[in-house]
C-alpha positions as CSV (number, residue, x, y, z in Angstrom):
1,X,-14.2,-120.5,-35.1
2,X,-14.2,-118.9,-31.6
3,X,-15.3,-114.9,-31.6
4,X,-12.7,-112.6,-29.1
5,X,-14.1,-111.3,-25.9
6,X,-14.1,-107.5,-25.5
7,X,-12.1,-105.5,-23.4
8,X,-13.9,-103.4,-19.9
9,X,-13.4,-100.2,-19.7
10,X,-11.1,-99.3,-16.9
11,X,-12.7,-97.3,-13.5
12,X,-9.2,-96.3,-12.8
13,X,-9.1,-92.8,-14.3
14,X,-12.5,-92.1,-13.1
15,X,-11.6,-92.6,-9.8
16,X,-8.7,-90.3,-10.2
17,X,-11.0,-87.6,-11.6
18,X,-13.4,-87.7,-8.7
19,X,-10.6,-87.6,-6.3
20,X,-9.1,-84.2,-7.9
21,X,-12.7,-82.8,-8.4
22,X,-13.1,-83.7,-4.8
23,X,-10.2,-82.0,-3.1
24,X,-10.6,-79.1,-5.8
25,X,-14.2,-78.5,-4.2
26,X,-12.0,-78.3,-0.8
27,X,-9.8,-75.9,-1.7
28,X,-12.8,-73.7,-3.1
29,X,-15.0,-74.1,-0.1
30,X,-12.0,-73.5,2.2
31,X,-11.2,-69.9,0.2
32,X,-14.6,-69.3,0.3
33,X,-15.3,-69.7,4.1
34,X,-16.3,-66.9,6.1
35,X,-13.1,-64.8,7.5
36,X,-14.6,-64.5,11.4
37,X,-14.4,-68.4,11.4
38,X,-10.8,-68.3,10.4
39,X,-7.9,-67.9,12.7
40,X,-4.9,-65.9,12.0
41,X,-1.4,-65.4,14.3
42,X,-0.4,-62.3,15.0
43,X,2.6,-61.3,16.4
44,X,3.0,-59.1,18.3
45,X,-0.1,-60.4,20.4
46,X,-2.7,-58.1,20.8
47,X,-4.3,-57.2,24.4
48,X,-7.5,-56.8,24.8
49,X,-9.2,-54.5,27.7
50,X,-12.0,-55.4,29.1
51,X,-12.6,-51.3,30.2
52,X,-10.6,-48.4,29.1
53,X,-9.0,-46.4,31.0
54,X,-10.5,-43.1,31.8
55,X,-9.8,-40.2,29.7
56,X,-7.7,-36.7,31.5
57,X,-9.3,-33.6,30.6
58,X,-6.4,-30.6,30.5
59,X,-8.9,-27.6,30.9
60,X,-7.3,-24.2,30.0
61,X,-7.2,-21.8,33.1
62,X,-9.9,-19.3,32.8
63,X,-9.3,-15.6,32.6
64,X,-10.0,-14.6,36.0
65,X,-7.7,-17.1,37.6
66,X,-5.0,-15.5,35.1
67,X,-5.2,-12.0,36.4
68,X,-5.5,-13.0,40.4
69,X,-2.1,-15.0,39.9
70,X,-0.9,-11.7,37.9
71,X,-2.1,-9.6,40.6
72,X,-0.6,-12.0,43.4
73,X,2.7,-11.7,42.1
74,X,2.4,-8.1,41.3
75,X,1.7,-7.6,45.0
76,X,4.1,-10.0,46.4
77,X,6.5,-8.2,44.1
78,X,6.1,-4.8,45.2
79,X,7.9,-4.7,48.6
80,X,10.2,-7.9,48.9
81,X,11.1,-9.1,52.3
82,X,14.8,-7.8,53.5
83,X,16.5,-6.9,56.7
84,X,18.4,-4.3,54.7
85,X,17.5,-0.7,55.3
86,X,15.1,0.6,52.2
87,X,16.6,3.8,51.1
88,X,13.5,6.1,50.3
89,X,14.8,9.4,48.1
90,X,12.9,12.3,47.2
91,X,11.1,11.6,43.7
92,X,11.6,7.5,44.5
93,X,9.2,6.4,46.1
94,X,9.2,2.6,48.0
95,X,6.6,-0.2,49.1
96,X,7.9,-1.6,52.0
97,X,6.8,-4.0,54.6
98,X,5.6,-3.4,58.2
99,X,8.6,-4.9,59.5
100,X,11.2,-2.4,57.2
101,X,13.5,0.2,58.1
102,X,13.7,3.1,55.4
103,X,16.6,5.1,55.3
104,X,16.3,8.8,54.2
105,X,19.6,10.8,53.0
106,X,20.1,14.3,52.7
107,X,22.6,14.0,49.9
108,X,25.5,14.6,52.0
109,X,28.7,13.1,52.2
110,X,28.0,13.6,56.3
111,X,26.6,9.7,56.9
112,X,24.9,11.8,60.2
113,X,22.8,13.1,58.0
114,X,21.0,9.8,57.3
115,X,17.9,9.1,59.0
116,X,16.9,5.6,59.6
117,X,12.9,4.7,60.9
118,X,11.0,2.1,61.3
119,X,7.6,1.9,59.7
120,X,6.8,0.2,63.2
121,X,7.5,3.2,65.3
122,X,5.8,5.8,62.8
123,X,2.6,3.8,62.4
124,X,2.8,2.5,66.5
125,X,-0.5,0.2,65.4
126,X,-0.1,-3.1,67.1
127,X,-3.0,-4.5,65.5
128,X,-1.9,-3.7,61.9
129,X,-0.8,-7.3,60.1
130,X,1.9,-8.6,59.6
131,X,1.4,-8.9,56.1
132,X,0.6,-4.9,55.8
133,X,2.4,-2.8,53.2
134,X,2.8,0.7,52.8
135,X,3.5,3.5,50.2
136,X,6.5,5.7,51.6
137,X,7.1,9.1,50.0
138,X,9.3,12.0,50.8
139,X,7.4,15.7,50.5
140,X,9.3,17.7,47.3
141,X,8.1,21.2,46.3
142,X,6.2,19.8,43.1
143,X,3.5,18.3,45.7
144,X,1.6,21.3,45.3
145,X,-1.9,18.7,45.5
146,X,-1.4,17.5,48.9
147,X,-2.1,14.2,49.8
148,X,-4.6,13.4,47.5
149,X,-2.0,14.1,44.6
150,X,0.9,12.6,46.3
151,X,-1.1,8.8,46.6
152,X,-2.4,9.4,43.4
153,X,0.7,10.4,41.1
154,X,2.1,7.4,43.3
155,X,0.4,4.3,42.1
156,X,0.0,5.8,38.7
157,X,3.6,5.7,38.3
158,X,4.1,2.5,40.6
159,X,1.5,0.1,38.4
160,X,2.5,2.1,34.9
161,X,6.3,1.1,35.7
162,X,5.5,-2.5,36.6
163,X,7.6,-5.3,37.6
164,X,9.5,-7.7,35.2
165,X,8.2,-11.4,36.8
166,X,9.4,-14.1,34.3
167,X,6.7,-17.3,33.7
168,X,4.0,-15.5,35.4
169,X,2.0,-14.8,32.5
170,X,2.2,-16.0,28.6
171,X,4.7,-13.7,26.7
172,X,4.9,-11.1,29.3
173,X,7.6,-10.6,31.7
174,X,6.2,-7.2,32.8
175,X,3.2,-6.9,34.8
176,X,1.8,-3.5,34.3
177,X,-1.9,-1.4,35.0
178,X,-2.1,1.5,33.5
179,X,-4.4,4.0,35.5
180,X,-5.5,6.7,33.8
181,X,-4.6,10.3,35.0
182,X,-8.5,11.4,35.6
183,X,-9.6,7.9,36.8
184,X,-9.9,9.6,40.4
185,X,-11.9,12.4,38.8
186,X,-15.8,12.6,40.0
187,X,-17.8,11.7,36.9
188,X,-20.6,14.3,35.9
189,X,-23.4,11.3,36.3
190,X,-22.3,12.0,40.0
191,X,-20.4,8.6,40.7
192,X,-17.5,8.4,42.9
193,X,-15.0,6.3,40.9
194,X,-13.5,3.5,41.8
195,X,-9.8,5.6,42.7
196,X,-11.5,8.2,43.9
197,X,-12.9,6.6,46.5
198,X,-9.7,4.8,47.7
199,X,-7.9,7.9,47.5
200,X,-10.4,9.1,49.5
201,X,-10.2,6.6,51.9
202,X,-6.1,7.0,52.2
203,X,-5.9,10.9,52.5
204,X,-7.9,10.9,55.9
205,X,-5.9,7.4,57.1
206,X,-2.1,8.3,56.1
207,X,0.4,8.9,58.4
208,X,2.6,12.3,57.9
209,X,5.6,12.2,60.0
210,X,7.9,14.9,60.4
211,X,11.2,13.7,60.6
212,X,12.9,17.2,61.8
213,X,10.9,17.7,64.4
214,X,10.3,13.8,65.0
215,X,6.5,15.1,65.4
216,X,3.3,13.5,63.5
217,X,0.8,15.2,62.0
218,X,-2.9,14.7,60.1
219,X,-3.4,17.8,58.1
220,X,-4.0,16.9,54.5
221,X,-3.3,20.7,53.3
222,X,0.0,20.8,55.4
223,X,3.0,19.2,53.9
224,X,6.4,20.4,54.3
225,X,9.4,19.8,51.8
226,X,11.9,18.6,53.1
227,X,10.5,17.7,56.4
228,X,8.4,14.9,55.9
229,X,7.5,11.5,54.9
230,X,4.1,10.2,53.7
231,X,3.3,6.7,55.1
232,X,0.1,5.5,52.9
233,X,-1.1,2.0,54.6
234,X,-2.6,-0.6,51.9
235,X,-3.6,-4.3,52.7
236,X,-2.3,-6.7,49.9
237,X,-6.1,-7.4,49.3
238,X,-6.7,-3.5,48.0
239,X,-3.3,-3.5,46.0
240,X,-4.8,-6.8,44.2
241,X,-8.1,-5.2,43.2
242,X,-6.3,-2.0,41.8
243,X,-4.2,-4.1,39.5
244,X,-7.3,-6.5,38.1
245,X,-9.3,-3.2,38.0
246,X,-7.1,-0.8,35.8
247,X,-5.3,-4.8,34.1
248,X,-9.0,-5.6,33.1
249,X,-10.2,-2.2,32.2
250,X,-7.0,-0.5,30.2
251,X,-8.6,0.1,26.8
252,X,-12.0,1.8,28.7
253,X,-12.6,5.4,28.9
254,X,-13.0,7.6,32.3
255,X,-17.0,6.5,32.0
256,X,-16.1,3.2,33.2
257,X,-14.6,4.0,36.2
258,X,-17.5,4.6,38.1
259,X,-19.4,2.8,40.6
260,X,-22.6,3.3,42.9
């Protein structure tokens, strides 16, 4: 009697087996791969710069610049440019320009009684600039101080009043110095200070022209009500280092004042 032959074992399913196990191992060495050797779309593209461009640096303006663009539109402020006469009234006083014509009135209905000058004919200075400004102010009887008072109570109440110049300065529209009443006053160290000395300076330079008798004088103690007009002659340079003077030092005593 013949014995049966046994059946082989089939490869099939092996083969299968090492064919998942083989693209599993893929799959895993794929996840597993480092991300700079992977490439990924991006949309939009990105740009790359080689060099960036350079940086702007927006620097705040310093302080100083700040008060010489107040002080140059104070100044520029102070006696405009017109060809209209400049009416100068007693107890209102004017800065006007070299090239004005100031009109004084008598308060009368009379229009002969107006007097019109020009500050070119009272100062008669042909070498005086063109850009030259001058304080203008009629003698009352309250100028009991002469000269020296008349300057002084001047740009006290000029710089105190100020000038509204919108966008000149950061909330402010009003440019203002106050000076203080004794900031002319000789300090007891011995110091001249710094008003006194340019009041100084203006008393033995002004022009006092006497419009009655169409006369000039120089005589500080002799002023006349009613009579005359005080012409005080100030570069725009001098007017600009008042105002950053008495701008920057506002909250200082008298002692600061002073100088050698």
């Amino acid at each position: 009697m013949a014995t049966a032959t046994s059946a082989k074992p089939s490869l099939v399913p092996a083969i299968l087996a090492l064919i998942v196990l083989i693209i599993f191992g893929y799959v895993l060495f794929m996840d597993l791969e480092p991300s700079k050797n992977r490439q990924h779309d991006v949309n939009p593209p990105i740009e790359i710069i080689d060099e960036p461009p350079p940086l702007t640096i927006i620097a705040e303006p310093s302080p100083l610049l700040q008060k010489e663009q107040e002080a140059d539109a104070f100044v520029s402020q102070l006696a405009v440019e017109t060809t209209e006469p400049v009416t100068v009234a007693e107890r209102d006083d004017q800065f006007v320009r070299h090239d004005s014509i100031i009109t004084l009135s008598n308060d009368s209905a009379d229009e002969s009684a107006t007097i019109s000058l020009a500050i070119k004919d009272i100062v008669q200075d042909e070498t005086m600039a063109d850009n030259a400004l001058f304080y203008v102010h009629r003698v009352t009887p309250e100028d009991v101080q002469g000269l020296w008072g008349i300057v002084q109570a001047g740009l006290i109440n000029k710089f105190r009043q100020g000038l509204r110049i919108e966008g000149v300065a950061q909330n402010k529209d009003v440019l203002q110095a106050v000076i203080p009443a004794n900031a002319d006053e000789r300090l007891p160290s011995g110091l001249s200070s710094f008003l006194g000395r340019i009041l100084a300076d203006k008393v033995t330079s002004s022009y006092v022209y006497n419009f009655k008798t169409k006369t000039m004088g120089r005589d500080s103690n002799l002023v006349y009500p009613g009579q005359q007009v005080i012409v005080i002659h100030f570069s725009p340079e001098e007017l600009k280092q008042i105002y950053q003077f008495f701008s920057d030092q506002r909250n200082q005593d008298a002692e600061t004042f002073a100088i050698d």
